[in-house]
C-alpha positions as CSV (number, residue, x, y, z in Angstrom):
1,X,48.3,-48.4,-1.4
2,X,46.3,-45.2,-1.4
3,X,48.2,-42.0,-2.8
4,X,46.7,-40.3,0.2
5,X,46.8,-41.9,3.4
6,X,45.0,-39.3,5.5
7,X,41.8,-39.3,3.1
8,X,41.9,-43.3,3.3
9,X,41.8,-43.6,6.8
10,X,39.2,-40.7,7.0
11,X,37.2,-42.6,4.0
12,X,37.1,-45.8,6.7
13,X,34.8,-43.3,9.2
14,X,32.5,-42.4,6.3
15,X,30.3,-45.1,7.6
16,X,30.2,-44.1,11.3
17,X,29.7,-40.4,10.1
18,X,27.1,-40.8,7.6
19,X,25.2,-42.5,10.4
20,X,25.2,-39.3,12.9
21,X,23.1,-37.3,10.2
22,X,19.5,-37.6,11.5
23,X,16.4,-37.8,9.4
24,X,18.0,-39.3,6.5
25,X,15.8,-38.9,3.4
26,X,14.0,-42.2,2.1
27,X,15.3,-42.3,-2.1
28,X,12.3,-42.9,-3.9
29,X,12.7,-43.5,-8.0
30,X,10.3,-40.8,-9.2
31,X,11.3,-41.2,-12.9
32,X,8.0,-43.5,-13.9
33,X,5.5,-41.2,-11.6
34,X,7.2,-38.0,-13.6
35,X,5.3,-36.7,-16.4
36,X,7.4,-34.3,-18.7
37,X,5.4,-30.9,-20.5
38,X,6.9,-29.3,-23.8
39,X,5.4,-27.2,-26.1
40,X,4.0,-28.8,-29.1
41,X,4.9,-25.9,-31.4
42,X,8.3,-25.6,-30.9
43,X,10.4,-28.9,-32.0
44,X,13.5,-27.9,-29.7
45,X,10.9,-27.9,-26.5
46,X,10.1,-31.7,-27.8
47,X,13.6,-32.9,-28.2
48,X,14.5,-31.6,-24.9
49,X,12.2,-32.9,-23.5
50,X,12.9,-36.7,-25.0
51,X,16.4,-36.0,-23.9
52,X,15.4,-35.4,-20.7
53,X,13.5,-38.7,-20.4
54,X,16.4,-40.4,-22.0
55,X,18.6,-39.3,-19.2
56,X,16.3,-40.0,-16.2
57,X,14.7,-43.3,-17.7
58,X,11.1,-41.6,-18.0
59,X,9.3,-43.5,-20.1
60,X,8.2,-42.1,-23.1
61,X,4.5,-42.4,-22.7
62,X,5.3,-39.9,-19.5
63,X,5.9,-36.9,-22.7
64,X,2.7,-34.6,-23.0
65,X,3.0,-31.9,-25.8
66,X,1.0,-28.6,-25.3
67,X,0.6,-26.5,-28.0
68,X,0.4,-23.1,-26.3
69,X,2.2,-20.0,-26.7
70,X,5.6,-19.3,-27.5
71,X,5.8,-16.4,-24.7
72,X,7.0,-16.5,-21.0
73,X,4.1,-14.1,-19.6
74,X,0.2,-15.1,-20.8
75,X,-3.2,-14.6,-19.7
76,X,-5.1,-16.2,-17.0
77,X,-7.6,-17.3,-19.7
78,X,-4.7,-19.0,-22.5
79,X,-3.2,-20.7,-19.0
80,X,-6.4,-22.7,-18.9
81,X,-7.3,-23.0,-22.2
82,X,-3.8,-24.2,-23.5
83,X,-2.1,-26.0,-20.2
84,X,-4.5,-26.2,-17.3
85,X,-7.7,-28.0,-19.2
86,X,-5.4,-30.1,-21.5
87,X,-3.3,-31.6,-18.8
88,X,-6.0,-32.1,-17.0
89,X,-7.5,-34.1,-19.9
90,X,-4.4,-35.9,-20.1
91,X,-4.1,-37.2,-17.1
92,X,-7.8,-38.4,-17.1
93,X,-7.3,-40.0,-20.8
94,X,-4.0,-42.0,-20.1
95,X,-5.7,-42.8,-16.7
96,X,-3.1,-41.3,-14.0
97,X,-5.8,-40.4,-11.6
98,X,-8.8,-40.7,-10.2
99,X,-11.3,-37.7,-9.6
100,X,-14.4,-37.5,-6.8
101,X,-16.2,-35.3,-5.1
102,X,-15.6,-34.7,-1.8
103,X,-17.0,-31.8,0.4
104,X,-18.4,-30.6,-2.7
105,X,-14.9,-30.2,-4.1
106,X,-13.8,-32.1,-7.4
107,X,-10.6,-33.1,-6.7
108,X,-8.4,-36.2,-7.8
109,X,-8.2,-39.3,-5.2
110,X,-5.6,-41.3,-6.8
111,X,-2.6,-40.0,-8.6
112,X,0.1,-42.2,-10.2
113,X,2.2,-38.4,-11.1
114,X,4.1,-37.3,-9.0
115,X,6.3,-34.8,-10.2
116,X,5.7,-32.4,-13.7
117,X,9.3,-31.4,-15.2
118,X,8.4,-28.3,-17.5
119,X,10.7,-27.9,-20.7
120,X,11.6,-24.5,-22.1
121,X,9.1,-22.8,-23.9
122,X,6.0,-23.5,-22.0
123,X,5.1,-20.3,-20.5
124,X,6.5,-18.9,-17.0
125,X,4.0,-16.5,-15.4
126,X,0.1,-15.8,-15.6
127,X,-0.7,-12.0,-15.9
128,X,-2.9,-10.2,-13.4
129,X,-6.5,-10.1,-14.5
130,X,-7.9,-7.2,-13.6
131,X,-11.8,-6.9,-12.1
132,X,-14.3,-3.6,-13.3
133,X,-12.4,-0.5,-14.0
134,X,-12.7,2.2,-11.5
135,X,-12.5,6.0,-12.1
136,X,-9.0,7.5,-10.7
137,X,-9.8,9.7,-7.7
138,X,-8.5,13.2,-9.2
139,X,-8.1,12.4,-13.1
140,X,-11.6,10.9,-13.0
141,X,-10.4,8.5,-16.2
142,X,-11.1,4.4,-15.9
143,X,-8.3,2.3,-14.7
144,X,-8.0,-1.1,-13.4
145,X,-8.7,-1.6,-10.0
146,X,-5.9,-3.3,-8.4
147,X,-6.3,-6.3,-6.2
148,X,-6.2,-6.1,-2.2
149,X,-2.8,-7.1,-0.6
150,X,-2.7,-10.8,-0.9
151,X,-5.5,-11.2,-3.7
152,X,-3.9,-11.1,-6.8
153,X,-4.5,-13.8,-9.7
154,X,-1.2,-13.1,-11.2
155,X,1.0,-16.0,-10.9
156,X,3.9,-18.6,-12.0
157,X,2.1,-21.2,-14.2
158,X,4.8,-24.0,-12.0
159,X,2.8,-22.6,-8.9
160,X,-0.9,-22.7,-10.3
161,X,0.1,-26.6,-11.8
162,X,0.9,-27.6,-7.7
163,X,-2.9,-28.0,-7.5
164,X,-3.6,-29.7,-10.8
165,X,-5.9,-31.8,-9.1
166,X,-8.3,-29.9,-7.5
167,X,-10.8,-28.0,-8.9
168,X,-13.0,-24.9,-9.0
169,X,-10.5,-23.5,-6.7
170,X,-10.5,-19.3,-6.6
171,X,-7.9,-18.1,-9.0
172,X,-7.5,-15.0,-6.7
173,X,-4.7,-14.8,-3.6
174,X,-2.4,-17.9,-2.8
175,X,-3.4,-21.8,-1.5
176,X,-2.4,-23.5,1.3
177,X,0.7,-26.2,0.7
178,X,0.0,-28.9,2.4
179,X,3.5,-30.3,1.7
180,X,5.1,-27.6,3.5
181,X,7.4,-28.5,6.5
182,X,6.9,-32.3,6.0
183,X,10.0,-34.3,6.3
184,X,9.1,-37.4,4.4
185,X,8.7,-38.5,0.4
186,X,6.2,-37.1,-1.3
187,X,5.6,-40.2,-2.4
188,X,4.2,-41.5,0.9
189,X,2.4,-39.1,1.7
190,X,-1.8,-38.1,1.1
191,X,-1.7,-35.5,-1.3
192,X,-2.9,-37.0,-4.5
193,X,-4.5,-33.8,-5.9
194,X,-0.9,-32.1,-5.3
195,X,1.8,-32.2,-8.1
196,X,5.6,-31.5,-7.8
197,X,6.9,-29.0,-10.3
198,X,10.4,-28.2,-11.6
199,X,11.4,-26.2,-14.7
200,X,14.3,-26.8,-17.0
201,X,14.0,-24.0,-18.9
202,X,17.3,-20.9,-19.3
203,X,18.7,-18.5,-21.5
204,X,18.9,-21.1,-24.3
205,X,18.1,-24.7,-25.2
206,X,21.9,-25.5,-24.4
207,X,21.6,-24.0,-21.3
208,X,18.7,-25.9,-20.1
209,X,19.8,-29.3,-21.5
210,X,23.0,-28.2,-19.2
211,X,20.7,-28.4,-16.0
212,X,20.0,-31.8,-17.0
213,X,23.6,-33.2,-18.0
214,X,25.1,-31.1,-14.5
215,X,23.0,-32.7,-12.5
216,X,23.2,-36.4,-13.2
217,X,27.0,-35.6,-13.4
218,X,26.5,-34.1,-9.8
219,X,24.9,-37.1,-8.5
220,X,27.6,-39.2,-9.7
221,X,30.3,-37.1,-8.0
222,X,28.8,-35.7,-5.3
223,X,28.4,-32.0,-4.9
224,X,31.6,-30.4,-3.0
225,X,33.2,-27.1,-2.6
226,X,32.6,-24.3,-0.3
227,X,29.0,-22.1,0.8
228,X,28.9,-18.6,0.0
229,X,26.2,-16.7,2.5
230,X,25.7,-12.8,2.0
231,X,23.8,-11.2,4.7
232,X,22.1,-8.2,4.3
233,X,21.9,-6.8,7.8
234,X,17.9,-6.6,7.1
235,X,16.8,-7.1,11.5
236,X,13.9,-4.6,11.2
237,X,10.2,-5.7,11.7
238,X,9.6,-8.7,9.3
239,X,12.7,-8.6,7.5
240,X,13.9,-9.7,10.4
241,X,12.6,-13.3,9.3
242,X,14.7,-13.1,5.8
243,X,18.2,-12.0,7.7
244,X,17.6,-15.3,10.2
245,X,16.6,-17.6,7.3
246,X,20.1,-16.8,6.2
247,X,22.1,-17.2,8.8
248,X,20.5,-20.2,9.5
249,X,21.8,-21.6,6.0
250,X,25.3,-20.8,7.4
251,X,24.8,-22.7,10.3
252,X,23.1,-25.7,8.3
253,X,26.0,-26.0,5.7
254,X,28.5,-25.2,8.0
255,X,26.5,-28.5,10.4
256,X,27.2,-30.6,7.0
257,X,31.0,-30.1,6.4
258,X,30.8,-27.5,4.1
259,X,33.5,-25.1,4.2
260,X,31.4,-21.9,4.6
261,X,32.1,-18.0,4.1
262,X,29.7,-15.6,5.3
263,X,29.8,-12.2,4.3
264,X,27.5,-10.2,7.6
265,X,27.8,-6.9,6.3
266,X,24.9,-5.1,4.6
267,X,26.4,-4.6,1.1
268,X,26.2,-7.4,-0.9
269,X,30.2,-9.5,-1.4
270,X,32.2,-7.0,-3.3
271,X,31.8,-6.5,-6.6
272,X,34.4,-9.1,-8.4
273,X,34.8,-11.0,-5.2
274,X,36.8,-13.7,-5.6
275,X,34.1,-16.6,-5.0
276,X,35.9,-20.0,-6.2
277,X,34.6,-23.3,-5.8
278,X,31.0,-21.8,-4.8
279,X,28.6,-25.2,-4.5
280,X,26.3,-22.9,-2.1
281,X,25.3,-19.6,-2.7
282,X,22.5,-17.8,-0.7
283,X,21.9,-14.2,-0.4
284,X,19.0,-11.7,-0.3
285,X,17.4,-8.1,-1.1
286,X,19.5,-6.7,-4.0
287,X,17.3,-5.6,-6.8
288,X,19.9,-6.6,-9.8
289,X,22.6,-8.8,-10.1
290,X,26.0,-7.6,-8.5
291,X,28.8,-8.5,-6.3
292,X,30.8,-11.3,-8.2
293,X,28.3,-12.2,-10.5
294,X,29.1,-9.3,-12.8
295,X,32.3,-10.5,-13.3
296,X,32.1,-13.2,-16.6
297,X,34.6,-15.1,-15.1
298,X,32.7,-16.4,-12.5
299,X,31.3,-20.1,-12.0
300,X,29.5,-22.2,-10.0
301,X,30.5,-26.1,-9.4
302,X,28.9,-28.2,-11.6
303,X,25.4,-28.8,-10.0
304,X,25.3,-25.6,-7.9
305,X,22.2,-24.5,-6.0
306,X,22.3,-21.3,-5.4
307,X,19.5,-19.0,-4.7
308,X,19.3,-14.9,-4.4
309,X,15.8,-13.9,-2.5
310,X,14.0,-11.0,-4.1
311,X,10.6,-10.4,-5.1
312,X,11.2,-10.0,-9.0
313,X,14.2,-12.8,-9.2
314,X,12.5,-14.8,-12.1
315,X,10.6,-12.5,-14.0
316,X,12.5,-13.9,-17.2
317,X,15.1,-16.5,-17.8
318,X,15.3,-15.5,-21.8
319,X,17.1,-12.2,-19.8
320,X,20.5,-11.3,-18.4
321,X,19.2,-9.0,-15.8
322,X,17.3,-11.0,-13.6
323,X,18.4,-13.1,-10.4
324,X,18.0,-16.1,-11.8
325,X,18.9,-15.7,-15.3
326,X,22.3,-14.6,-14.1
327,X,22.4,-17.6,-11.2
328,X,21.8,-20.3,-14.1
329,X,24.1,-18.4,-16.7
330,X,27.0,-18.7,-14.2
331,X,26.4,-22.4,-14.1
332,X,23.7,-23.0,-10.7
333,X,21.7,-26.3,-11.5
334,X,18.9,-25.5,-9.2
335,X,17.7,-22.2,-8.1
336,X,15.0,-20.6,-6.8
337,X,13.2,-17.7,-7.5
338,X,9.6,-15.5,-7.3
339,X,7.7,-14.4,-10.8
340,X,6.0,-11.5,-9.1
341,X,5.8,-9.8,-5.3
342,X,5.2,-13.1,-3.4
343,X,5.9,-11.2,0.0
344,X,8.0,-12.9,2.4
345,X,6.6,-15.2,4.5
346,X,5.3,-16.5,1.2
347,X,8.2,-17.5,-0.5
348,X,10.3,-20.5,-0.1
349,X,12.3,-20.7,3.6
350,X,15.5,-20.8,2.1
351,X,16.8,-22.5,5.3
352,X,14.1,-25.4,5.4
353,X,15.3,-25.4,1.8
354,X,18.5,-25.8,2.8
355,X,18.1,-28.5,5.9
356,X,16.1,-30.4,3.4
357,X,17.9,-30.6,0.3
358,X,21.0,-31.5,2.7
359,X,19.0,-34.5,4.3
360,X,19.2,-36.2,0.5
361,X,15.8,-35.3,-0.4
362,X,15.2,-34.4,-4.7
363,X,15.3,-30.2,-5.9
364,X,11.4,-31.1,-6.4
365,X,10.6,-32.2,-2.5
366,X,13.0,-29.9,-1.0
367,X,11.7,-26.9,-3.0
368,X,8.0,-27.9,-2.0
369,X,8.4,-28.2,0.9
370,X,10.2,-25.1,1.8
371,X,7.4,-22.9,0.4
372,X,3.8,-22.6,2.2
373,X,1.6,-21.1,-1.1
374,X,0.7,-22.8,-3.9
375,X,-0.8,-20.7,-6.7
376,X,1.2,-18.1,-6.1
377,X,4.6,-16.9,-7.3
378,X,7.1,-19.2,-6.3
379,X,9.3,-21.2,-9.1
380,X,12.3,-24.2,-8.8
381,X,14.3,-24.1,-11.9
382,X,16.4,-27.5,-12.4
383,X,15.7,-31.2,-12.9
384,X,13.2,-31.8,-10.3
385,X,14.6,-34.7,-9.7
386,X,18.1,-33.9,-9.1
387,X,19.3,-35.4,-5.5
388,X,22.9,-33.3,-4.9
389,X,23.1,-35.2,-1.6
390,X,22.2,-38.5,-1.4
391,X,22.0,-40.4,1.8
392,X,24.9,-43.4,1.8
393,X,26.9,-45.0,3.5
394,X,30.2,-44.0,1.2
395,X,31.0,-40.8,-0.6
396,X,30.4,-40.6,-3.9
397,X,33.0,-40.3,-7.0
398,X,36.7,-40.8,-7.4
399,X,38.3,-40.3,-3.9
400,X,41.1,-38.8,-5.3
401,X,39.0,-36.1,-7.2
402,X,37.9,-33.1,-4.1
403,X,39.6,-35.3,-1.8
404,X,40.1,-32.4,0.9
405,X,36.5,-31.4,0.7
406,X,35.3,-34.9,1.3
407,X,38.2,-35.6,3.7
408,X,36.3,-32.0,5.5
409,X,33.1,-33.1,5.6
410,X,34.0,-36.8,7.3
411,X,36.2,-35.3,9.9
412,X,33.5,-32.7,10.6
413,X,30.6,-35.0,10.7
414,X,33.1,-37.0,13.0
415,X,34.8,-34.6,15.3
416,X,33.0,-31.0,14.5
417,X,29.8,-31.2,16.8
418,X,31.5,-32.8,19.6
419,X,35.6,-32.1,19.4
420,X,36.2,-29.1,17.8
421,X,39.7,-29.4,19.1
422,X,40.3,-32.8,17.4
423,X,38.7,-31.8,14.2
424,X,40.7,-28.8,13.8
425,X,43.7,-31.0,14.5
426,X,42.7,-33.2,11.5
427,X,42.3,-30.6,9.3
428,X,46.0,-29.5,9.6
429,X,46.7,-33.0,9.3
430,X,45.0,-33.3,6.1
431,X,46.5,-29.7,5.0
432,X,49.7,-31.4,5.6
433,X,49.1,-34.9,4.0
434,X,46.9,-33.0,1.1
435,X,49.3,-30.1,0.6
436,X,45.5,-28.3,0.9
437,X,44.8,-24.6,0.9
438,X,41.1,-25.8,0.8
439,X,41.6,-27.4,4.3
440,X,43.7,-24.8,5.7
441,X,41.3,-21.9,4.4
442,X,38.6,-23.8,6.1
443,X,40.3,-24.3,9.0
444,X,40.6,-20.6,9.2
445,X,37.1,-20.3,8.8
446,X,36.2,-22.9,11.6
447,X,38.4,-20.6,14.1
448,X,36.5,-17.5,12.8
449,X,33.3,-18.8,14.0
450,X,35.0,-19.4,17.3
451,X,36.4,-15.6,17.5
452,X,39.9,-16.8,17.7
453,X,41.1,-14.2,14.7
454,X,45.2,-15.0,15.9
455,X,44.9,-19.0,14.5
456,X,42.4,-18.3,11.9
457,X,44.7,-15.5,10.6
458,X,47.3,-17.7,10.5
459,X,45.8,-20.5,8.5
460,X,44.5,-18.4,5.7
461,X,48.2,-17.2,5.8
462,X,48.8,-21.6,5.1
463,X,46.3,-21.3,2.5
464,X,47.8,-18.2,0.8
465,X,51.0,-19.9,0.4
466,X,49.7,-23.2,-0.9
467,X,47.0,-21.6,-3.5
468,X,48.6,-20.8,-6.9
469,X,45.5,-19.2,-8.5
470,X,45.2,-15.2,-7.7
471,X,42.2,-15.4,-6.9
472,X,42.5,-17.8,-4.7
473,X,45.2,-16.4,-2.7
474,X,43.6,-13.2,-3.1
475,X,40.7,-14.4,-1.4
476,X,42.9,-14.9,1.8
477,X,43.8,-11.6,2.0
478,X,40.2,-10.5,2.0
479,X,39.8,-12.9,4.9
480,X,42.4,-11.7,6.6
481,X,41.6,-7.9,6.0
482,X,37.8,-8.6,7.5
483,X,39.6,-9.6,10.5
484,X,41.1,-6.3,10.8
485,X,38.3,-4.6,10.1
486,X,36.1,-6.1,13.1
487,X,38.7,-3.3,15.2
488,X,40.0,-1.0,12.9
489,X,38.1,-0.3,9.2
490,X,40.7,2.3,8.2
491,X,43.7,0.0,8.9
492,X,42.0,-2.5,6.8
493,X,41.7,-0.1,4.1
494,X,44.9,0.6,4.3
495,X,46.0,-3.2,4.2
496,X,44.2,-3.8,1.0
497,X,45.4,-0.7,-0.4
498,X,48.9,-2.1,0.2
499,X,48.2,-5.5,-1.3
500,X,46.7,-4.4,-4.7
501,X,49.5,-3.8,-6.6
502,X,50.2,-7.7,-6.4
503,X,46.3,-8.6,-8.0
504,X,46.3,-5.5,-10.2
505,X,46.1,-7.6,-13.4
506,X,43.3,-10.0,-12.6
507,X,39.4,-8.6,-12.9
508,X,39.2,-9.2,-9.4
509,X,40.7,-6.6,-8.2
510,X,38.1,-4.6,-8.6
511,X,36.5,-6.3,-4.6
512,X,39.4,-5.0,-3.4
513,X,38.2,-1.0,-4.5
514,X,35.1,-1.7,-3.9
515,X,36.1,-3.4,-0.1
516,X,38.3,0.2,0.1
517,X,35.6,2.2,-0.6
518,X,33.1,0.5,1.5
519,X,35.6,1.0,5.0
520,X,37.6,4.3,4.3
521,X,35.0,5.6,2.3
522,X,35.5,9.4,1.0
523,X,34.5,12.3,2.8
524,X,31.2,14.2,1.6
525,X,31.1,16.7,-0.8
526,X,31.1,20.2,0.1
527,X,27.2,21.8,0.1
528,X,27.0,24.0,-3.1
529,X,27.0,27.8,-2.4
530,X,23.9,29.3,-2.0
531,X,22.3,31.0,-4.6
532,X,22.5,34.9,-4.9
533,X,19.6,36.8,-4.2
534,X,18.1,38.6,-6.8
C-alpha cells in the first residue's frame, strides 16, 4: 500500500489530466542532428564538450573544434573568419547539407543539423562595426557615426549562427525568424538554412557542466515547485507589451498547476525575499541584480528556467553583475537573456516562451520560437536540448519525492479550469493527508486570485504552522501582510514591524525592512535653508 493514499488516487487521474493539455509537443530525439562547437585552443572547452555528447548520446563525429579567441566580445571580421566560414566549411566537408541558389540567394536546401550547442569559451557577442567617421557637430573632431535605430551590426554570435545557412545576407539590423510563433518540431518543419542554438557556457567550467548534469537530472524528475512572477507596473506606450507578457506567464503557469506568486507592485520582490522552491522565475526592467538574488542563500530547483528581461542581461557570464550571470550562479538551467539593446518587440516573448516550453517542447524550440529576429541580440543559455516538461501520460520521478506539487498539478489540471470549488476541496484534502504547507500555501494563493483575502488568509495561516523553515513561514506572513496592504499600507507596516523580532536572525529579514520601507515610507527631508545674500 501507498504511504500516501491521497497522491495515489490522484496519481490514477494523471492519465485523464495529462489528456486535457492541448497541443501537446511531438518529442523528437535531436541528439544525432545536434552538432556541438568548442574552442580548439582551450582543452577545458573540448572536454566539455565530449562530456556533453557523452550525456546526451551525440555522437562524436557531431564535435567541431574552432580555434578562435579566448574572449566573450570580438569583431565582426574574427566572427567570420574563426566561426562563421569554418562552420560553414564544416558542414559542407562532413556533408550535413546541401547549398543552391535560389532567388539569387545561396542558401542551404537540405540540412541534417538541427540544433548547435555552443561550449564555454567560444565567443558571446560581435562588436558594432562602425561605417566612415563623421566630424562631431560642435568639437568638429572624427568620431564614429552611429548606426540608425534598428541598423546595428552588433550582435550575439548564438543569434548571427540562427542563419548559418544562408548567405550574403546584410550584416546590418535584425532577420526575420521564420520559426517564430510555430507550434510544431523544428524538425518538421522547412527551414533547412535555419539552425537552433543554445549555449552552455557560465561563470566557470563547473558551472556550465552543471547546466548539463541539472538538466538530464530534471528530466528524470520532473521540474516542480512554485513560479515566482515580478511585475513592474510598466502600462505606458510600448511597455505596455512587456508588463502583459508577464502577467500572461502567471496565468500560463498558474493554467499548468504550478503554485504561482505574483509580486504586481512596481519595485522588484524585496530585497532578501524569501523565494523557496522557485522552479519559475520571470521578472522585468531592473538594471542590476536585486530583490532576493543578492542574498547568497538563494537557489533555484535543480533545472530552473528563469529569465529577467532587460536590454543588457547577458553582456557577460564570466561576471557577477549581470542578469544572467547571477540567474545561472543561483542555480537556473535555462535562461534567457539580450547581449546588446535588442528593443522590445525584438526580444524573446517571454510568455510564448512560457506556453511553449510548458507544451513539452526542448529550451532550443521553445527559445526560438518565442523570439522574432535572428541576427540580432537574443541568447538561450542551457542544454538546448533540455525538455523540463515532457508530454506523458504519468508524472515523472519518485511519487513520494514533491508529492504535493505533483498531487497540485493533477488536481488542477483535473478540477482547476472547471471546479474551482472541488479543487480547492482537494487541496485541503491533500494538506491533510500530506501534512503540506506547500498545498495549503497554494491553496491560499488560488483564493487570492479569486479576491476572497478571508480563506486565503487563513490557509497561509495552515501553511505557517506546518512549515518549519523561517523562511518558509516567514514567507506566509508576507502573504498575509500584502493582503492588508491592498486596504491599509500603514497597518501592514505596522504588522511586519510586529513580526520581525521572530525572523531577526535569518538574512531574510532584511524583505521585511525593505517591505516597511516601501508602505510607511519616511517623510521627506526638510528643504535646506536658503542661502544668505551677500
Amino acid at each position: 500500500m501507498m504511504r500516501f493514499p491521497l497522491l495515489a488516487a490522484l496519481l490514477l487521474l494523471a492519465l485523464s489530466a495529462s489528456s486535457a493539455q492541448t497541443n501537446s509537443a511531438k518529442v523528437i530525439d535531436y541528439a544525432p542532428a545536434t552538432a556541438v562547437i568548442y574552442n580548439s585552443s582551450v582543452p577545458e572547452s573540448k572536454a566539455l564538450a565530449e562530456f556533453y555528447c557523452a550525456q546526451r548520446s551525440i555522437p562524436k563525429a557531431n564535435l567541431i573544434g574552432l580555434d578562435c579567441p579566448q574572449k566573450e566580445t570580438i569583431s565582426r571580421q574574427e566572427y567570420e573568419a574563426w566561426i562563421r566560414d569554418p562552420l560553414r566549411k564544416q558542414f559542407t566537408k562532413r556533408g550535413w547539407w546541401k547549398l543552391a541558389k535560389s532567388d539569387g540567394a545561396k542558401r542551404a536546401t537540405t540540412n541534417k543539423i538541427k540544433i548547435v550547442a555552443l561550449m564555454r569559451d567560444i565567443p558571446l557577442r560581435i562588436a558594432e562595426e562602425y561605417g566612415a567617421k563623421v566630424k562631431h557637430p560642435e568639437t568638429g573632431q572624427l568620431i564614429n557615426k552611429k548606426p540608425a535605430t534598428g541598423q546595428q551590426n552588433q550582435a550575439s554570435v548564438d543569434s548571427e549562427l540562427m542563419l548559418l545557412g544562408w548567405y550574403d545576407l546584410p550584416s546590418n539590423g535584425a532577420h526575420k525568424n521564420r520559426y517564430h510563433r510555430q507550434d510544431t518540431a523544428f524538425s518538421e518543419t522547412a527551414l533547412p538554412w535555419m539552425i537552433l542554438i543554445g549555449r552552455i557556457d557560465g561563470i566557470s567550467y563547473t558551472a556550465a557542466r552543471t547546466l548539463i548534469t541539472d538538466a538530464i537530472a530534471a528530466e528524470k524528475s520532473g521540474l516542480w515547485g512554485k513560479a515566482y512572477i515580478d511585475l513592474a507596473q510598466k502600462t505606458q506606450g510600448a511597455y505596455a507589451t512587456g508588463e502583459q507578457w508577464i502577467q500572461n506567464v502567471a496565468s500560463t503557469a498558474t493554467g499548468n498547476g504550478i503554485p504561482t506568486i505574483i509580486d504586481p507592485h512596481k519595485p522588484r520582490f524585496a530585497h532578501h525575499y524569501p523565494m523557496s522552491d522557485a522552479a519559475i522565475y520571470f521578472g522585468w526592467y531592473a538594471k542590476k541584480p536585486d530583490g532576493p538574488f543578492t542574498n547568497p542563500r538563494m537557489k533555484f530547483r535543480q533545472g530552473a528556467i528563469a529569465c529577467h528581461l532587460y536590454s543588457f542581461s547577458a553582456t557577460t557570464l564570466r561576471q557577477h553583475h549581470t542578469w544572467a550571470s547571477i540567474l545561472l550562479q543561483r542555480g537556473a538551467a535555462a535562461v534567457l537573456g539580450n547581449v546588446y539593446e535588442p528593443y522590445l518587440s525584438l526580444t524573446h516573448q517571454l510568455d510564448l516562451f512560457t506556453a511553449r516550453i510548458l507544451q513539452g517542447y526542448c529550451f532550443a524550440e521553445a527559445s526560438h520560437m518565442a523570439i522574432p529576429a535572428a541576427s540580432w541580440m537574443g541568447v538561450a543559455i542551457g542544454d538546448p536540448l533540455y525538455r523540463p516538461f515532457r508530454p506523458q501520460s504519468s508524472l515523472p520521478g519518485d511519487p513520494k519525492i514533491d508529492s504535493d506539487y505533483k498531487a497540485h498539478k493533477v488536481a488542477y489540471l483535473r478540477w482547476g479550469r472547471t471546479d474551482p470549488k472541488q479543487f480547492r476541496m482537494n487541496l485541503v484534502k491533500g494538506g491533510v493527508s500530506l501534512k503540506s504547507a506547500n498545498l495549503f500555501e497554494a491553496l491560499g494563493l488560488s483564493f487570492l486570485q479569486d479576491n476572497n483575502t478571508i480563506d486565503a488568509n487563513t490557509a497561509f495561516e495552515k501553511a505557517a504552522a506546518i512549515y518549519t523553515t523561517p523562511t518558509d513561514i516567514l514567507r506566509q506572513r508576507i502573504l498575509q501582510a500584502e493582503i492588508i496592504r491592498k486596504t491599509n499600507p500603514l497597518a501592514a507596516a505596522a504588522y511586519l514591524r510586529g513580526i520581525r523580532p521572530t525572523f531577526a536572525t535569518i538574512p531574510e529579514v532584511k524583505a521585511l525592512d525593505a517591505l516597511i520601507l516601501t508602505m510607511d515610507p519616511p517623510p521627506p527631508p526638510p528643504p535646506a535653508p536658503a542661502a544668505p545674500q551677500q
